[in-house]
C-alpha positions as CSV (number, residue, x, y, z in Angstrom):
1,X,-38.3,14.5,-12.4
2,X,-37.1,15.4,-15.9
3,X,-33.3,15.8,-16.5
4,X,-32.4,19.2,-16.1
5,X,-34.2,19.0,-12.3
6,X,-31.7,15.4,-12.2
7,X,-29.0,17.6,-12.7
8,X,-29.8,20.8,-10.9
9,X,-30.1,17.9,-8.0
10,X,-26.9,16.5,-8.5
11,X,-25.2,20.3,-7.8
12,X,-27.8,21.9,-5.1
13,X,-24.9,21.9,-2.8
14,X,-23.1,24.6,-4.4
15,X,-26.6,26.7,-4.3
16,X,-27.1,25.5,-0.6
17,X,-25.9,28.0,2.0
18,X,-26.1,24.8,4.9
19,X,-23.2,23.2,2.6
20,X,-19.5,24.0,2.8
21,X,-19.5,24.5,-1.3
22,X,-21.9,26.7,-1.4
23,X,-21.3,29.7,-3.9
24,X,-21.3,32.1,-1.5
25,X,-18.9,30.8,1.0
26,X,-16.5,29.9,-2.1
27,X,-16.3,33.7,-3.0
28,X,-15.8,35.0,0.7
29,X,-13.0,32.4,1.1
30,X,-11.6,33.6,-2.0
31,X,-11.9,37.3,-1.2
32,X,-9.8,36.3,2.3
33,X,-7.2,34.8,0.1
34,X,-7.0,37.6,-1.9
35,X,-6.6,40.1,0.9
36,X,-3.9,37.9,2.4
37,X,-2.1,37.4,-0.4
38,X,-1.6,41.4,-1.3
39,X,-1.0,42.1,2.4
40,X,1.9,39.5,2.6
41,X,3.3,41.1,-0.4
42,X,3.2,44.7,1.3
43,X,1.4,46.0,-2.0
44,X,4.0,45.7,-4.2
45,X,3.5,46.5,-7.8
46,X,1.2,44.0,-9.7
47,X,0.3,42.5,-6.3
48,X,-3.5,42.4,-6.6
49,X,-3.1,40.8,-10.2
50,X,-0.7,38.1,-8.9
51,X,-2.7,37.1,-5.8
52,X,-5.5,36.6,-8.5
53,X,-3.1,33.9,-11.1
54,X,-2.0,32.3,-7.9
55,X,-6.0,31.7,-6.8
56,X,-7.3,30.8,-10.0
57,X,-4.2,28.8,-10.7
58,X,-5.0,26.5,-14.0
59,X,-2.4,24.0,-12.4
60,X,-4.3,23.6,-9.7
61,X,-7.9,23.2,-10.6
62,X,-7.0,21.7,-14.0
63,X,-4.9,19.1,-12.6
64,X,-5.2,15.4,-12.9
65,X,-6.4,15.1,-9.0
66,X,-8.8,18.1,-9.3
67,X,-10.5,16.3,-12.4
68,X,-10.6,13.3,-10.4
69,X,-12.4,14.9,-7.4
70,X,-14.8,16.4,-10.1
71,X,-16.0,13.5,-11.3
72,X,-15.9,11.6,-7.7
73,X,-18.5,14.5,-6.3
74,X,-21.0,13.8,-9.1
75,X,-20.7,9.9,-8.8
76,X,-21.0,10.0,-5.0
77,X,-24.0,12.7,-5.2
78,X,-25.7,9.9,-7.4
79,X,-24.8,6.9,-4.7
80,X,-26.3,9.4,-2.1
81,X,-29.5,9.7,-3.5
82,X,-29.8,5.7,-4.1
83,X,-28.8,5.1,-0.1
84,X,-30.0,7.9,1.7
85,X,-33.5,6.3,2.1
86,X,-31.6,3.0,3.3
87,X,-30.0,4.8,6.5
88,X,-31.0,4.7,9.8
89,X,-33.5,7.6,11.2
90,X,-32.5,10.6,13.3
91,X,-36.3,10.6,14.3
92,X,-36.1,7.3,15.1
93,X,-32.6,7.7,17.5
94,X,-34.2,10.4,19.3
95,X,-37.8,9.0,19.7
96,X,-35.7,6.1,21.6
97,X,-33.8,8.3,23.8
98,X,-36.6,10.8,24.6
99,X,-38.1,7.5,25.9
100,X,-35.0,5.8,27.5
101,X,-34.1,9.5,29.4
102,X,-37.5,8.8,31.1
103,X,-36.4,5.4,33.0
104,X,-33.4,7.8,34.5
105,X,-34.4,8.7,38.1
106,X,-32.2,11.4,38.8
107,X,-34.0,13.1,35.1
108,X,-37.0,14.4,34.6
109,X,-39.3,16.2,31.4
110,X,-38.0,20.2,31.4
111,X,-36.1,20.0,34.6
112,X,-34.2,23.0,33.1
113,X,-37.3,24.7,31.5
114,X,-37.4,27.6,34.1
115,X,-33.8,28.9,32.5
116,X,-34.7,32.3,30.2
117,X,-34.5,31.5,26.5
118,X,-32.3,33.2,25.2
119,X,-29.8,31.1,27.4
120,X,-31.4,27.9,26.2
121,X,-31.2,28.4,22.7
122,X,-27.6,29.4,23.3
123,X,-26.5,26.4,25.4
124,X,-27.9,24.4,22.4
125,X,-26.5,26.4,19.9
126,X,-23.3,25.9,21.1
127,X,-23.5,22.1,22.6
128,X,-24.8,20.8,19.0
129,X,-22.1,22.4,16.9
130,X,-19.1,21.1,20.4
131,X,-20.7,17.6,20.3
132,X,-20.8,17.5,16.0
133,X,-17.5,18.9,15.9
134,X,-15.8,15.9,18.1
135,X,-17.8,13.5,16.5
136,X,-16.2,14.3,13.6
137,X,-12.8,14.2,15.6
138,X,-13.3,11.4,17.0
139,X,-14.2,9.3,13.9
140,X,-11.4,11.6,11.8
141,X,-9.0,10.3,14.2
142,X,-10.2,6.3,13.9
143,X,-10.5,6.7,10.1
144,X,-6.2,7.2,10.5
145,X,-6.1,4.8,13.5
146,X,-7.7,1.5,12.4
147,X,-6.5,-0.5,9.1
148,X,-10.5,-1.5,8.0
149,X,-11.1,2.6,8.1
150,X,-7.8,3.9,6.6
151,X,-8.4,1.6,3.6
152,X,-11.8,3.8,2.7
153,X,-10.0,7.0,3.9
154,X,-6.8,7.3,1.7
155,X,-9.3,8.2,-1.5
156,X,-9.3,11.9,0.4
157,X,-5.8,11.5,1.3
158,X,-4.8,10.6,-2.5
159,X,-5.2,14.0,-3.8
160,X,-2.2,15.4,-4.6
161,X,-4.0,18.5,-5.4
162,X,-6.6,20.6,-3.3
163,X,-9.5,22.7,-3.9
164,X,-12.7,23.3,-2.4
165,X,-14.2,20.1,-4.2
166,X,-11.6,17.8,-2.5
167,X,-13.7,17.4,0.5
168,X,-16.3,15.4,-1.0
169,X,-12.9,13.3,-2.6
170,X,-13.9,10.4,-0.2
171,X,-15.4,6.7,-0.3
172,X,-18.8,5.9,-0.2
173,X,-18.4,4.1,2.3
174,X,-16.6,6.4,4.3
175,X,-19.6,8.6,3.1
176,X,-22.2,6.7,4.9
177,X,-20.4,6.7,8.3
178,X,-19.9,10.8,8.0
179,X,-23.7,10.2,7.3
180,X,-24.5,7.9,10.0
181,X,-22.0,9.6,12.6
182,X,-24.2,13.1,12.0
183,X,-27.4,11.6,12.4
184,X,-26.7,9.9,16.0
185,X,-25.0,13.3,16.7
186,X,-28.0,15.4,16.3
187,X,-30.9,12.3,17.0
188,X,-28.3,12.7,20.9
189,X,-28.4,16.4,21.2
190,X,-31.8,17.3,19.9
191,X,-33.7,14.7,22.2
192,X,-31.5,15.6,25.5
193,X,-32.6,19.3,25.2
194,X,-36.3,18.5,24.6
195,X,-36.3,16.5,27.6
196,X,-34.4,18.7,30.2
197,X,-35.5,22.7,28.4
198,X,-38.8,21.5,27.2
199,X,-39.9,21.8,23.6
200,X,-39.5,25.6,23.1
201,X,-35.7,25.2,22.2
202,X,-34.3,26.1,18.8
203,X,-30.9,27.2,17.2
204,X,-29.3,30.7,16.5
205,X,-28.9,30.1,12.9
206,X,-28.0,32.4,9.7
207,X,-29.7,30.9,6.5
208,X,-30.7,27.7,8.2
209,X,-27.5,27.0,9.5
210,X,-26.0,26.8,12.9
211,X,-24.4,30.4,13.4
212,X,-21.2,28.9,14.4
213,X,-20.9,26.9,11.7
214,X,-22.4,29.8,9.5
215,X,-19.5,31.5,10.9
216,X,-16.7,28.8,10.5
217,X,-18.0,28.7,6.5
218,X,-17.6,32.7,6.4
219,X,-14.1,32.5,7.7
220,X,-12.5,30.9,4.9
221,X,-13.5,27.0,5.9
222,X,-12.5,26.0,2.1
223,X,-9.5,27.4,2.7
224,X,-8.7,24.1,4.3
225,X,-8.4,22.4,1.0
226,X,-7.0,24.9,-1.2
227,X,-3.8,25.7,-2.6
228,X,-3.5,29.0,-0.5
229,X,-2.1,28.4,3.1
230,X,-2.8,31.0,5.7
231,X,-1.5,30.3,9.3
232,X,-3.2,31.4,12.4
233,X,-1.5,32.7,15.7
234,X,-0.1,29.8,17.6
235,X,-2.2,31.0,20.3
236,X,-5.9,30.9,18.2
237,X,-4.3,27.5,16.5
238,X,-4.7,25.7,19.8
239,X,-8.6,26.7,19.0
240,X,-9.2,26.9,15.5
241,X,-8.1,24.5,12.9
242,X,-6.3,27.0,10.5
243,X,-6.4,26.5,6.7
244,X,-2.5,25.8,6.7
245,X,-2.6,23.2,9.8
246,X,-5.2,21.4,7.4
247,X,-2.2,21.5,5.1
248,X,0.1,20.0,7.3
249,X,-2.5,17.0,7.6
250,X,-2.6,16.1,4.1
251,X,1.2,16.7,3.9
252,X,3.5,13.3,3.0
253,X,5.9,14.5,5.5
254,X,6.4,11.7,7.9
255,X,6.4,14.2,10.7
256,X,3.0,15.4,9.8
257,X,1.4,12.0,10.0
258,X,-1.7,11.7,12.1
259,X,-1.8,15.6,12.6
260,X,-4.4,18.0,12.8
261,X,-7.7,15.9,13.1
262,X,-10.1,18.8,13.8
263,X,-12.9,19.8,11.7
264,X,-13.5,23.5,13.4
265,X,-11.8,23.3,16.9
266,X,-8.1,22.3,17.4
267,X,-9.3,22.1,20.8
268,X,-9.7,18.6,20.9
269,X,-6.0,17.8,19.0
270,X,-4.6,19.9,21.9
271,X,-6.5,17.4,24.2
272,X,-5.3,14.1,22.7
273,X,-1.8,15.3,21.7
274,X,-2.3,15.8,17.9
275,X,-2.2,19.1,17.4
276,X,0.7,20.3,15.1
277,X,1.1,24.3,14.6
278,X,2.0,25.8,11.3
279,X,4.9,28.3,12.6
280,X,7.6,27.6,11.6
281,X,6.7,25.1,8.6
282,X,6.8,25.7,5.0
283,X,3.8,26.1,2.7
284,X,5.8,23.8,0.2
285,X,4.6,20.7,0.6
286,X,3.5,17.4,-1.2
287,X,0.3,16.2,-0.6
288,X,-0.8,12.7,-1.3
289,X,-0.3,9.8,-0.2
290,X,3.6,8.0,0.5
291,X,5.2,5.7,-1.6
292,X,4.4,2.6,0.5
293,X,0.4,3.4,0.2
294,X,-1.1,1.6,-3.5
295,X,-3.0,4.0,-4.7
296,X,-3.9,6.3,-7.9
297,X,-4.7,9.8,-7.8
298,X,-6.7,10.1,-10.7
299,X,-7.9,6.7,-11.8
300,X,-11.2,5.6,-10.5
301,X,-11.7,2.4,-10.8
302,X,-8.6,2.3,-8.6
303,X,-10.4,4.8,-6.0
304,X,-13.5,3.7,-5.9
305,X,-12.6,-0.3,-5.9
306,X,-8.9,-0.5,-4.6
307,X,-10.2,-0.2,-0.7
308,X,-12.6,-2.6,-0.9
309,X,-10.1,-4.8,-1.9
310,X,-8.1,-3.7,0.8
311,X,-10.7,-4.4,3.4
312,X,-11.3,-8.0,2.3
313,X,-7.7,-8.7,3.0
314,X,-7.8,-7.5,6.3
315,X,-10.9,-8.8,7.2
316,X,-10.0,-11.9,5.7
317,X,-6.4,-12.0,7.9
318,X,-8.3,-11.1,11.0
319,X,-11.0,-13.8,10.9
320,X,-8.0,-15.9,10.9
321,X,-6.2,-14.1,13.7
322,X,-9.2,-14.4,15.9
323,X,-11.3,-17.0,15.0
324,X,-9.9,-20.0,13.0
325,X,-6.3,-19.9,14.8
326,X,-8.4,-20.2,18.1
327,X,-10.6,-23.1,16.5
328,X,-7.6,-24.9,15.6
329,X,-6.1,-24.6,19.0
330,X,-8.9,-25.5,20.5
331,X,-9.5,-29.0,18.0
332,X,-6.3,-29.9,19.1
333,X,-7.4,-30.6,22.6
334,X,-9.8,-33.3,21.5
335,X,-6.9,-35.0,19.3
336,X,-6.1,-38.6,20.5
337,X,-2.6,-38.8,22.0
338,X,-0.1,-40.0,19.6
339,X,1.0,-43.8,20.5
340,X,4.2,-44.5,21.4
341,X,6.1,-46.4,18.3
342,X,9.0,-47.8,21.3
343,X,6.2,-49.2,23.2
């Protein structure tokens, strides 16, 4: 592979239609902007000039944090291509539960098979991108939750800036279990509905991608990390994660903390009581991450080498806490009484 292919490589994801960057889905995002912006200014004179400074806002993608998360995406595309062959297999996940579904008694191979297709390949469809979309709740939520995971996670939360780039702004690490966490998720899914449909089942996709999440992209999905904050009813927001309810999520505000962990679907905040609507809040807000946190947004060594840091000292405090406190505890059981000096 010669350079220019090393390179072309390193920025396929903004040419690849089944990635949120893609070119494509940039533009549409930014066309949304722009029609919000002129409508909330009622067409007023110059409108449709200002709505485009305020998108292409130099402040914004020439900032310190935006040149950070420029350089993070190509350093992280280059780890990615050195541990991608080191991860565990989707084929090999589902191989084992294809097998394991067997040994359940109340199972058996296409027990659903008679249903028509088009209901199959809906039902899949639709439980693939449900059962991805918690997944990515669910280990959102634990990336805030426990210390060892928030210590990878504040890199995204460290921009003080946001643009479509920032979403690759993460660890990794953290990297790897996004990785890891997509590949059970599909080696689950894919599996189950081989066993119980049989093996004509397949997705509804547009250019290779699951239509929903072909249609989550269309809608203005890198709108979430953007500059421009558009609010949803309060009614849809209890479904949809809106681009300004992402805002609030990456807001320093104290009463914004552990908001809005949804990918797609607010459902699932409105289940574990995270959700936090946008009505009512301002769209001037700090992102970052507090005082308290020890962190840079712009310097890398810093970003890529502070959390490991981090992690050793609490893995190093809870080896302590539950192992050698215990041991000593424990040794002092077996120590010889003390002898009376009075006797």
């Amino acid at each position: 592979m010669d350079l220019l292919d090393q390179i072309a490589q390193i920025f396929a994801d903004f040419v690849n239609p089944k990635k949120r960057i893609f070119l494509g889905y940039i533009a549409l995002s930014a066309l949304i902007a722009l029609g919000f912006l002129v409508v909330r200014r009622k067409g007023a004179r110059g409108a449709w000039a200002q709505a485009v400074k305020q998108i292409l806002d130099p402040k914004v993608f020439l900032s310190r944090s935006a040149i950070a998360d420029y350089k993070i995406f190509v350093i992280n595309r280059l780890f990615s291509f050195l541990i991608s062959p080191l991860l565990l297999s989707q084929v090999g996940i589902a191989t084992a539960i294809y097998f394991a579904l067997h040994r359940v008694e109340f199972l058996h191979p296409g027990q659903f098979s008679t249903l028509n297709q088009p209901t199959i390949i809906a039902l899949f469809t639709l439980v693939l991108f449900v059962v991805d979309d918690f997944s990515k709740y669910l280990l959102h939520r634990w990336m805030h939750r426990f210390p060892l995971l928030w210590s990878l996670h504040k890199v995204h939360h460290s921009a003080t800036t946001l643009t479509p780039v920032t979403v690759y702004r993460v660890h990794p690490l953290e990297g790897v279990l996004y990785t890891l966490r997509s590949i059970v998720t599909q080696g689950s899914v894919i599996p189950l509905f081989y066993f119980l449909f049989g093996s004509d089942i397949s997705l509804y996709s547009v250019v290779g991608v699951n239509v929903l999440v072909f249609v989550f992209h269309v809608t203005g999905s890198n709108l979430r990390h953007s500059h421009i904050s558009i609010s949803y009813w309060p009614w849809l927001e209890h479904l949809f994660i809106s681009p300004a309810q992402h805002h609030l999520h990456h807001s320093t505000a104290e009463r914004h903390f552990d908001k809005n962990f949804g990918a797609a679907l607010a459902i699932w905040d409105w289940l574990f009581a995270s959700l936090h609507l946008s009505k009512g809040e301002t769209s001037d807000l700090t992102f970052g991450l507090d005082a308290r946190e020890n962190s840079s947004e712009a310097q890398l060594s810093v970003l890529y080498f502070q959390p490991l840091r981090d992690m050793a000292r609490i893995a190093k405090r809870l080896l302590r806490r539950l192992i050698l406190r215990p041991a000593l505890r424990l040794l002092a059981l077996f120590r010889p009484p003390r002898s009376d000096p009075k006797a």
